[in-house]
N, C-alpha and C positions, 0 to 999 in steps of 0.2 A: 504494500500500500504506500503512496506517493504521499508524499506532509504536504498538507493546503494551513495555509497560514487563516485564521477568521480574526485576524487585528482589526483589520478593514473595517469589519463590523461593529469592533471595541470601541473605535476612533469614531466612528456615527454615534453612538453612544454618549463617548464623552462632549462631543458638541452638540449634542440634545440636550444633558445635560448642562451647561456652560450657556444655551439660550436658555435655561429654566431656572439661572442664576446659582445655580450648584457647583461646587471644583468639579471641571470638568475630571471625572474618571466614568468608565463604560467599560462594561464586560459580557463576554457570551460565554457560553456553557452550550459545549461540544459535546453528542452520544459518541462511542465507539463506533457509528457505523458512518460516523461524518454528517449525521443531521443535525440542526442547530436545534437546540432545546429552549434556550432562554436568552433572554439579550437584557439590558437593562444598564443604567445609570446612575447616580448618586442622585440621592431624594432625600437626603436629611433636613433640609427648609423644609422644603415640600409637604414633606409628611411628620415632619417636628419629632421625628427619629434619629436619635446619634447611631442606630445601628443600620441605617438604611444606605448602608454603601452599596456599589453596583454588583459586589463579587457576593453578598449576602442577600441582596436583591435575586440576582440570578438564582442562589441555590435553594432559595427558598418556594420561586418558581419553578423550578426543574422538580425537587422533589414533591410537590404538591400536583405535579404532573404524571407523573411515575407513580406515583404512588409508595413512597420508599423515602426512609431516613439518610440514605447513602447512594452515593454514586460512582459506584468505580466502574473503571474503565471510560470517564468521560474527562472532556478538556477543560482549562479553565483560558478563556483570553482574557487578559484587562489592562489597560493601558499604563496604570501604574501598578508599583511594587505594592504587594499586599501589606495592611499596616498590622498588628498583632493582631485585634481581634478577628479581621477576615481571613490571617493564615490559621487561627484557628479553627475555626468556622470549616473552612478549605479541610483541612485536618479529619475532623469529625465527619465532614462527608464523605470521606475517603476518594475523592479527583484524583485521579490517575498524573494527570500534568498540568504545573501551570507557565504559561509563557505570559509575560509581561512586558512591557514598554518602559516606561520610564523608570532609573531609582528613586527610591524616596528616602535621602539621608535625615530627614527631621522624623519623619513617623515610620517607617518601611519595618519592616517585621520580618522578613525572611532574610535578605541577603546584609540589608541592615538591622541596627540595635538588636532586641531581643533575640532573633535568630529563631523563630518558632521551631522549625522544623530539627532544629538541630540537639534542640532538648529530651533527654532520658522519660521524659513524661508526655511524648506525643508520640501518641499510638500507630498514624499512619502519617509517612515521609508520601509527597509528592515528588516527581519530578518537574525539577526547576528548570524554565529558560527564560534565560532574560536580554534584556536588549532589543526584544521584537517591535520594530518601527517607534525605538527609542525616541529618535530627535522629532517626530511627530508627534508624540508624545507629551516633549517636553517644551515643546513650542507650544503648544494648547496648555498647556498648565499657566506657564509664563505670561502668555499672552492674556490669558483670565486675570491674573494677579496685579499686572503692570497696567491692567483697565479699572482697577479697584482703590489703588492709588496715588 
């Protein structure tokens, strides 16, 4: 089976987001068989939820769809690096992969600070890539921020 990247869809995502006045981040949720499950954006104004990121938006639509607390063997896209509580979230669902865009040195949770994945106490490691249509990524974040003040 040939890798098809679904960033593409992450990045529509995060500027739905970012027109709905939210940091632009967006994520899809990949099945194993390469059908999109879930797509979604950061709605924390929106929905006056500090857990309403796009990677727990996603999983919470995906398994409400499935009908199942877990999903393995599916993908995670999202534009930025997951922050602690999405990689754990990710974790408990047990996602097979996640590919991300941008680092997040102030919040990021896998590759920066806490390191979720890397601790004696989480049960299921994902595999990580990261760097997927980075500087798109990180121009939509910046560009959001540098319009705020």
């Amino acid at each position: 089976m040939q890798f098809r990247s679904y960033m593409d869809q992450a990045l529509e995502e995060a500027q739905a987001a970012a027109g709905r006045g939210e940091v632009p981040v967006g994520a899809v949720l990949v099945s194993p068989s390469g059908a999109l499950v879930a797509r979604a954006g950061n709605r924390t104004r929106e929905l006056s939820d500090p857990t309403a990121h796009a990677e727990v938006l996603v999983i919470r639509a995906a398994c409400k769809a499935l009908g199942s607390e877990r999903l393995p063997g599916h993908d995670l896209y999202v534009t930025l690096e997951p922050c602690p509580m999405c990689a754990t979230a990710i974790s408990a669902a047990r996602i097979a992969r996640v590919y991300y865009g941008a680092a997040d040195p102030k919040s990021g949770g896998v590759a920066q600070g806490p390191r979720i994945f890397s601790h004696s106490q989480c049960h299921h490691v994902p595999e990580v890539y990261d760097g997927i249509h980075a500087e798109a990524s990180e121009a939509l974040l910046k560009d959001f921020f540098a319009a705020r003040r």
